[in-house]
C-alpha positions as CSV (number, residue, x, y, z in Angstrom):
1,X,17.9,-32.8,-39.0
2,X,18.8,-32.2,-42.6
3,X,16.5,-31.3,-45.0
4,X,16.2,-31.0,-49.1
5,X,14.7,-28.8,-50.8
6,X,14.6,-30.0,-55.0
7,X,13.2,-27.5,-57.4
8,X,12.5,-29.1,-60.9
9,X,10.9,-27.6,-63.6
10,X,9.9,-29.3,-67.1
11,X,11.9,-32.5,-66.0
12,X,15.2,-30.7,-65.1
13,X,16.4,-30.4,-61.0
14,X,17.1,-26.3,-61.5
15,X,17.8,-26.2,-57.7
16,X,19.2,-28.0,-55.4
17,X,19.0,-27.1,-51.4
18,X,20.2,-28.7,-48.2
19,X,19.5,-27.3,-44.6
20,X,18.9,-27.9,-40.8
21,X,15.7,-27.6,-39.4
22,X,12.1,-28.6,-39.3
23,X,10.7,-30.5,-41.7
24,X,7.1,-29.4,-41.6
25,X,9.0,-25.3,-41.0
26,X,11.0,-26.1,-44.3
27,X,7.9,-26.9,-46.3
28,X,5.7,-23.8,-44.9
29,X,8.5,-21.4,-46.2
30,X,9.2,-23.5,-49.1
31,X,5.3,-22.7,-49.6
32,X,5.5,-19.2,-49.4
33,X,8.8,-19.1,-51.9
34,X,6.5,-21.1,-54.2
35,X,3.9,-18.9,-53.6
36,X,5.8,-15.7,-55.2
37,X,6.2,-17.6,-58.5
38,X,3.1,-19.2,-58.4
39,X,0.4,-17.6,-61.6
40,X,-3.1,-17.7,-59.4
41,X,-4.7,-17.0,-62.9
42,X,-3.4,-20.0,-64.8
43,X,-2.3,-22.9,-62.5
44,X,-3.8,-24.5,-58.7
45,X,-1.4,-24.2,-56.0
46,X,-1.0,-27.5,-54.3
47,X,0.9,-29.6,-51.5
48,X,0.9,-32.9,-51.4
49,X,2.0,-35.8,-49.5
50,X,3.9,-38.6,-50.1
51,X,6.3,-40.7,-49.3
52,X,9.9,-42.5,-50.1
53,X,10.3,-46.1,-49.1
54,X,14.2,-46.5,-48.2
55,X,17.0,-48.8,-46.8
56,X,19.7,-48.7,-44.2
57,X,22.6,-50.8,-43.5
58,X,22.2,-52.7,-40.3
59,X,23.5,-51.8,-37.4
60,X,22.7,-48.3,-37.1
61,X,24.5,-45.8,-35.5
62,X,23.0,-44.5,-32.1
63,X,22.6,-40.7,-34.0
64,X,21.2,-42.1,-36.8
65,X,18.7,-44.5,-34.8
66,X,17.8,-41.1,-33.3
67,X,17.3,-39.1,-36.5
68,X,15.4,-42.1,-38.7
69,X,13.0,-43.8,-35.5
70,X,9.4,-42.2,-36.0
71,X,10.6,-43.5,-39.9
72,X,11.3,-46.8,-38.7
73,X,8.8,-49.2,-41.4
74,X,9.9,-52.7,-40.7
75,X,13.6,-54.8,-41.4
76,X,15.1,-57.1,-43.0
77,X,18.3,-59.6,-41.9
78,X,20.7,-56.8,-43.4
79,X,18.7,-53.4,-43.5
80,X,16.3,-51.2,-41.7
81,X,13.7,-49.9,-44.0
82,X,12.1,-46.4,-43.3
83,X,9.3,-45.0,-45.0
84,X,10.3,-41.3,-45.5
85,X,8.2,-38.5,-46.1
86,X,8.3,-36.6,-49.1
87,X,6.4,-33.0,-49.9
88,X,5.3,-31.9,-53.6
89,X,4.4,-27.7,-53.2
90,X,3.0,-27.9,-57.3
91,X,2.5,-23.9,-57.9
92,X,2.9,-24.3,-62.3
93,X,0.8,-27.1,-63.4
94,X,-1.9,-27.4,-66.4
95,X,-5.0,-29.7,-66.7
96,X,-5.0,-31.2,-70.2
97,X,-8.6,-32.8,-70.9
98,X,-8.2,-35.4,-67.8
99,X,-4.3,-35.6,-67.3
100,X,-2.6,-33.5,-64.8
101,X,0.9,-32.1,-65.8
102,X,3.2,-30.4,-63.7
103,X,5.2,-28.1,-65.1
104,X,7.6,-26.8,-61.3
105,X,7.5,-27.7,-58.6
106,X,9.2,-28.2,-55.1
107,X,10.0,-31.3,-53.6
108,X,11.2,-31.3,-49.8
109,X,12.4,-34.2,-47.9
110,X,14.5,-35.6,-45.3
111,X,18.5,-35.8,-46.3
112,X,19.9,-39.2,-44.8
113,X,22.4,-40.1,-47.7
114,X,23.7,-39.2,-51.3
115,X,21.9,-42.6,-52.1
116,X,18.4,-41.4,-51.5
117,X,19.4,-38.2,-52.7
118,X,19.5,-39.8,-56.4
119,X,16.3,-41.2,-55.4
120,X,14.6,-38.1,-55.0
121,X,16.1,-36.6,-57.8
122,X,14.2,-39.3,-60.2
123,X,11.2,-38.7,-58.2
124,X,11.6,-34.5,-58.7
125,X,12.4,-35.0,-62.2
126,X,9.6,-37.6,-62.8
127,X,7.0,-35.1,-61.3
128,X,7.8,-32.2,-63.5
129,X,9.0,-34.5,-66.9
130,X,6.0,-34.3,-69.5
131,X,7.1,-38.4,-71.1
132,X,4.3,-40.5,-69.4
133,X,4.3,-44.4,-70.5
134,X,2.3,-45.0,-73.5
135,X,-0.8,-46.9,-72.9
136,X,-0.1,-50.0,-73.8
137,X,-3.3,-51.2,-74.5
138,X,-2.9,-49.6,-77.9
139,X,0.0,-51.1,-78.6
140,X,-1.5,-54.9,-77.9
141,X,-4.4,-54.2,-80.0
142,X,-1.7,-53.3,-82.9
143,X,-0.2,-56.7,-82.5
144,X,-2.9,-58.9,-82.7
145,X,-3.8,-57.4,-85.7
């Protein structure tokens, strides 16, 4: 099955990868790749898990039932919806007070279509971009003022 492999760093997609194979093989060399750039003295080396939630266009194609079944979360009358797995290998990341920033990092994932793609190009870029949402707690406080 296809496979991508993202690479973002400081909010920017810097590389961009797809392949055949394994996904759980694609992560474990992904991992060492990471681990030759990875700085043991000033960042945690990390993989997580997570996943994508997706849609498909009803009916699907005998292949692509093949490729997308163990995915399979539920449907609706038009589209299958599949909850994809996604892999974050964080090697450059910084601990600020409480907040976790990372800085690069890999994202693997299943390739189904150039529609997720985008998807997980937000998602890379959203890991690895240092804008987090304001707190708006503050800015209610400022209004009632």
């Amino acid at each position: 099955m296809k496979v991508i492999i993202l690479k973002s760093e400081n909010g920017k997609i810097t590389s961009e990868k797809i392949t055949e194979g394994d996904l759980a093989e694609v992560v474990r060399n992904t991992a060492i790749e990471a681990l030759k750039e990875w700085n043991e003295l000033t960042s945690d080396f990390i993989i997580m898990k997570d996943s994508q939630e997706a849609k498909l266009p009803l009916p699907l194609k005998p292949d692509v039932y093949e490729a997308v079944k163990n995915f399979l979360a539920g449907k609706e009358k038009s589209a299958a919806i599949l909850k994809i797995p996604i892999f974050i290998i964080s090697y450059d990341n910084i601990w600020q007070e409480e907040n976790f920033q990372d800085k690069r990092v890999y994202v693997v994932s299943y390739y189904l279509n150039d529609d997720l793609k985008k998807e997980l190009i937000e998602y890379a870029q959203g890991v690895t971009s240092e804008e987090k949402p304001q707190d708006s707690g503050e800015e209610e406080e400022e209004e009632e003022e």
